[in-house]
N, C-alpha and C positions, 0 to 999 in steps of 0.2 A: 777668554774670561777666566779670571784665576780667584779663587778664593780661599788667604791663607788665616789658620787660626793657630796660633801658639801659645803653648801651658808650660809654664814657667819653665822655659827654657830646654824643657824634655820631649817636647815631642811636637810634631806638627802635621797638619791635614790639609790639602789641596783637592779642590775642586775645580773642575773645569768642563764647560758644556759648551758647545760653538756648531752656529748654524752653517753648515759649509757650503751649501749656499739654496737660496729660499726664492723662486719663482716659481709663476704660472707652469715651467716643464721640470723643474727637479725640486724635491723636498729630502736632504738629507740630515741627520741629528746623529752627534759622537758625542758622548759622555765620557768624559776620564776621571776616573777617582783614584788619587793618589794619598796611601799615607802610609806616614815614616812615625814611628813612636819612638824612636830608638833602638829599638830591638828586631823588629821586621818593618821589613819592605813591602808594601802589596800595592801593587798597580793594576789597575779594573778599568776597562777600555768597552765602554757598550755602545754600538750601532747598530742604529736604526735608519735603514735606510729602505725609503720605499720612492725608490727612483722612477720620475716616469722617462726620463733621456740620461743618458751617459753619452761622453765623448772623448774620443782619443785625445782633443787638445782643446786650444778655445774658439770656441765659436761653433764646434763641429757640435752638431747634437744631434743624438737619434732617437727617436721615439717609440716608447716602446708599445704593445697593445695594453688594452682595456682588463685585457685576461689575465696578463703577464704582471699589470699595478696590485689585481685583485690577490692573487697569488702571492705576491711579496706580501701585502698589507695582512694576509687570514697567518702567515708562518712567523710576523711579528706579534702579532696577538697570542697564536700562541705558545709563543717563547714564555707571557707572563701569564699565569692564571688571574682572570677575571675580578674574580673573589679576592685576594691577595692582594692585587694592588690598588682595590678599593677601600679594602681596612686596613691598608698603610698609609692611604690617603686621607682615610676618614681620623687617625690615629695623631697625624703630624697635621692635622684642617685646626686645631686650635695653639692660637699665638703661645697659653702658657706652657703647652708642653713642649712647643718651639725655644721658649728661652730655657726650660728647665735641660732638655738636651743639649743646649749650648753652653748651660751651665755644669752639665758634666765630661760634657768634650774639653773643658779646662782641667778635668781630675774629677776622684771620688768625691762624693761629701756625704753627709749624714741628711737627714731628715729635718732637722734643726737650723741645719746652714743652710739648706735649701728654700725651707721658709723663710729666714731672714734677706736672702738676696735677692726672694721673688718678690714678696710682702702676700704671701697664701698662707692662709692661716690651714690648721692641721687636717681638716674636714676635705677640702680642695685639693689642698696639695695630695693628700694619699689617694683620691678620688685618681688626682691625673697621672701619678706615680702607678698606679694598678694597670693604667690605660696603657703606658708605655712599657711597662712587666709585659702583659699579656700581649703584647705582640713583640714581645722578643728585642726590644731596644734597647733596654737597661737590665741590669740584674744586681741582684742583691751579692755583694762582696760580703760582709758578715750583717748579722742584726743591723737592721738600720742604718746602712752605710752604702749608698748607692753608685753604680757604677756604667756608662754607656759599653754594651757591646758592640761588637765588630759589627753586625746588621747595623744596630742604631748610627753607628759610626757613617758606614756606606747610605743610609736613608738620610740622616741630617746634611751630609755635604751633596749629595745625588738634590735634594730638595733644595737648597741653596743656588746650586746654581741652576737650578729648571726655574724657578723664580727670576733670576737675574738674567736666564735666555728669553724667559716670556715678557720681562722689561725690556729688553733689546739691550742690555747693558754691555 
């Protein structure tokens, strides 16, 4: 699964999330986030993998114990703090801060452009502008000129395609 977005010709973001493969004896998930602005490169490769069989080829599978699943599953948790990836969740859980980050993943804008492309009037918009301030997803480039950081950047396509894994797309 690939999801690409491109801003006027300068820059572009890929997303990509792929179940490698999902039965009753192995559960694995790879996250790749890929983005090119033109200026840097960063490639971001996250697995999660809480295998209950691995095999050297196909069909071969070994099972692993109860203690050994337990053990992968508590060293993925915590890899992320609790707390953290709940108010990132809770942060990107509303659609409009969904398009307002998609509408900065295209480039900066002001305050003004952003209520014109949303249709939020000034109350809202700075209400859901604060929400995604204060967790580190956008920041202020000068007075009222706003801009996605690198987190915002890695949360909006990481989200993207965790949505389009969990549609099975």
């Amino acid at each position: 699964m690939k999801k690409t977005v491109k801003s006027a010709g300068r820059s572009s973001q890929k997303a990509s999330g792929a179940v490698a493969s999902h039965n009753s004896a192995v559960f694995r998930v790879e996250l790749v986030v890929r983005i090119n602005d033109g200026l840097t490169r960063e490639a971001r490769t996250i697995r999660l993998d809480a295998s209950t069989a691995s095999g050297g080829g196909v069909g071969k599978k070994r099972t692993i114990s109860q203690a050994d699943r337990e053990k992968k599953a508590r060293r993925i948790c915590r890899a992320s703090p609790p707390q953290r990836v709940a108010d990132l969740m809770a942060v990107l859980s509303h659609p409009q801060r969904v398009i307002l980050l998609g509408k900065l993943l295209e480039g900066e804008a002001t305050h003004k452009l952003l209520g014109r492309q949303t249709g939020l009037k000034a109350g809202p918009l700075y209400h859901h502008l604060r929400e995604l301030r204060s967790a580190g997803l956008i920041g202020p480039k000068v007075r009222d000129l706003y801009v996605i950081t690198r987190i915002g950047k890695r949360a909006f396509l990481a989200a993207l395609a965790f949505e389009r894994l969990c549609r099975g797309a």
